[in-house]
N, C-alpha and C positions, 0 to 999 in steps of 0.2 A: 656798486655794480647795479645796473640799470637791469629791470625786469622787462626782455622783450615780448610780449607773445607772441605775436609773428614767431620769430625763428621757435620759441619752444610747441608749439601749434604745427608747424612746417615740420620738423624734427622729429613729429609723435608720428603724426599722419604718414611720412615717409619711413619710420621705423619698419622692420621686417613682423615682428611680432604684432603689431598693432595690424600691419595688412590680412595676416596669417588669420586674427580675430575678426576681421569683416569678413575675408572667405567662408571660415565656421560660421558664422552667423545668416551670412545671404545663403550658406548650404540646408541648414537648418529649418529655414524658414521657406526655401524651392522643397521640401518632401525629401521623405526617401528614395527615390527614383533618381535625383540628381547625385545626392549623397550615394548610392548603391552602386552608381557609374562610376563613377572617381575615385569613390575611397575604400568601397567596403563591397566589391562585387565577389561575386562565389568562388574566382579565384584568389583572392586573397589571402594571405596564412601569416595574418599577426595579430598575434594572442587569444583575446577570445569572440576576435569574431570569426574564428572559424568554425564557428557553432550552427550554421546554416541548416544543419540538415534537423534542427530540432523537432519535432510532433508531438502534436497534444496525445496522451494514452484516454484510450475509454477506460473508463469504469468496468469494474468484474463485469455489475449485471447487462453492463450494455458489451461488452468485450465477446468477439466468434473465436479469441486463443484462449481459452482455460482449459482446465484440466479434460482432456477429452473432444476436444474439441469444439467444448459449447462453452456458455457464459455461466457465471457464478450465481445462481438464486440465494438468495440470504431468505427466503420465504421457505424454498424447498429445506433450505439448512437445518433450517429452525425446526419445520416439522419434522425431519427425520430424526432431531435430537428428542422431542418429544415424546416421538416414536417408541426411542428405543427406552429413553426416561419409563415411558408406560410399562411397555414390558417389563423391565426389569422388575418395577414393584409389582406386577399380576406374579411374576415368575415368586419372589419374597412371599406372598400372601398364599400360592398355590402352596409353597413348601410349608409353609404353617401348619395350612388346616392338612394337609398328608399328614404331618407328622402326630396329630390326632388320632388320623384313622388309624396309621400303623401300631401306634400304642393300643387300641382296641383293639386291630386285631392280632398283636402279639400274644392276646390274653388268650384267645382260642386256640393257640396252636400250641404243639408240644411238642418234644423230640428233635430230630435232625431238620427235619421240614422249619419249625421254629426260628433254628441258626438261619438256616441259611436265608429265610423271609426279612432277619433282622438286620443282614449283614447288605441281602440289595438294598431294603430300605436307606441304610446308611450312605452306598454309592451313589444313589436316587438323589437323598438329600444332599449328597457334595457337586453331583452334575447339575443340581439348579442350581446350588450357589455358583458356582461355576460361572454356568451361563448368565445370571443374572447378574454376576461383576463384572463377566467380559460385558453385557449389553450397556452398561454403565460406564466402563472404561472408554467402549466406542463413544459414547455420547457427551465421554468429555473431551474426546478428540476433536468432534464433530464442533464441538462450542471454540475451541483453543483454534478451527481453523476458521470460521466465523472470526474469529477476534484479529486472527493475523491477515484476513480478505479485509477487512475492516480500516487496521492501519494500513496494506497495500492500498485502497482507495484514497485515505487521505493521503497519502504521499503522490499518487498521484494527482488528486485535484492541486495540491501545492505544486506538481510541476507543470500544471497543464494554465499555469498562474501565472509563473515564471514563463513559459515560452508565449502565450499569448502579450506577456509586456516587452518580452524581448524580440520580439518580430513587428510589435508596434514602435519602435524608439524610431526618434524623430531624427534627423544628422546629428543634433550635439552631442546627444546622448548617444549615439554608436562613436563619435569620437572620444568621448569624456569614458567609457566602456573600452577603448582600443587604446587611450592615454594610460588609463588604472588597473586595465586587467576586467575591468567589470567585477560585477558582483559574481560568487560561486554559486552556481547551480545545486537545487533543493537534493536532498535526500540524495545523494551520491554513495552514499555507503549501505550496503543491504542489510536487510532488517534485521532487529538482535534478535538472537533464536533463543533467547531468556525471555523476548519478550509476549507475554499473554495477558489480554485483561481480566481480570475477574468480575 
């Protein structure tokens, strides 16, 4: 058997596949614009280029939707955990030295007046500790929501990653993305409510 190239040269060139690969190629290399008309415009609805409507998310601190209607400070965070961190130990150190005085002055007093000096003292000392475990409980709230603002921001810069690459893909890659399904979009499952940093 004799090797023509002619006919196998003729043969490729005219194959339907082979044509199919210069369209994707001259699509690819005319932009998105030509690619966006043809293949992948907004009406389109197969697979995952129906993702159009993607947006990059601000950041908490930069973000006018949080809680209340304002943006996330991790500055303000942190001082008010402080905050309340301070107090609680002024609250611990107050209860201390009271409970000095009260012994002193248990020693003056006598009778019914005695009881009952001894007995507020005691409710005294259970309302600061009280207080000063709730002021410590908030402040580990306050940290544990810090930590969860924390990972909401990385996961968003990871999607604001993803839609900035995904709204730059050039024709091949919106077709090689509408051939495969494309890659899955970041952090799609919300966040584990185990999850806290220490």
């Amino acid at each position: 058997m004799v090797f023509r190239p002619g006919l196998w040269y003729s043969g490729l060139v005219a194959g339907p596949y082979f044509l199919l690969l210069l369209v994707l190629v001259a699509l690819s290399w005319a932009g998105r614009g030509v690619v966006d008309l043809f293949f992948f415009s907004s009406s389109c609805s197969v697979g995952a280029l129906t993702m159009d409507n993607l947006v990059e998310m601000r950041l908490l601190p930069e973000s006018d939707s949080g809680y209340g209607g304002g943006p996330f400070k991790y500055s303000v965070a942190d001082d008010l955990v402080m905050t309340l961190d301070s107090e609680a130990s002024r609250l611990y150190s107050f209860s201390s030295s009271r409970t000095k005085l009260v012994d002193a002055a248990k020693a003056d007093f006598e009778g019914r007046f005695s009881e009952i000096f001894a007995t507020n003292a005691i409710i005294a000392a259970k309302g600061v500790g009280d207080l000063a475990g709730a002021l410590q409980t908030a402040a580990g709230l306050v940290r544990d929501l810090i930590s969860l603002a924390r990972e909401e921001d990385r996961r968003r810069r990871e999607n604001n990653e993803y839609v900035r690459e995904y709204l730059d893909r050039n024709g091949w890659e919106q077709f090689k993305d509408w051939w495969t399904g494309g890659e899955d979009r970041p952090n799609m499952e919300p966040i584990d409510e185990g999850f806290i940093e220490n």
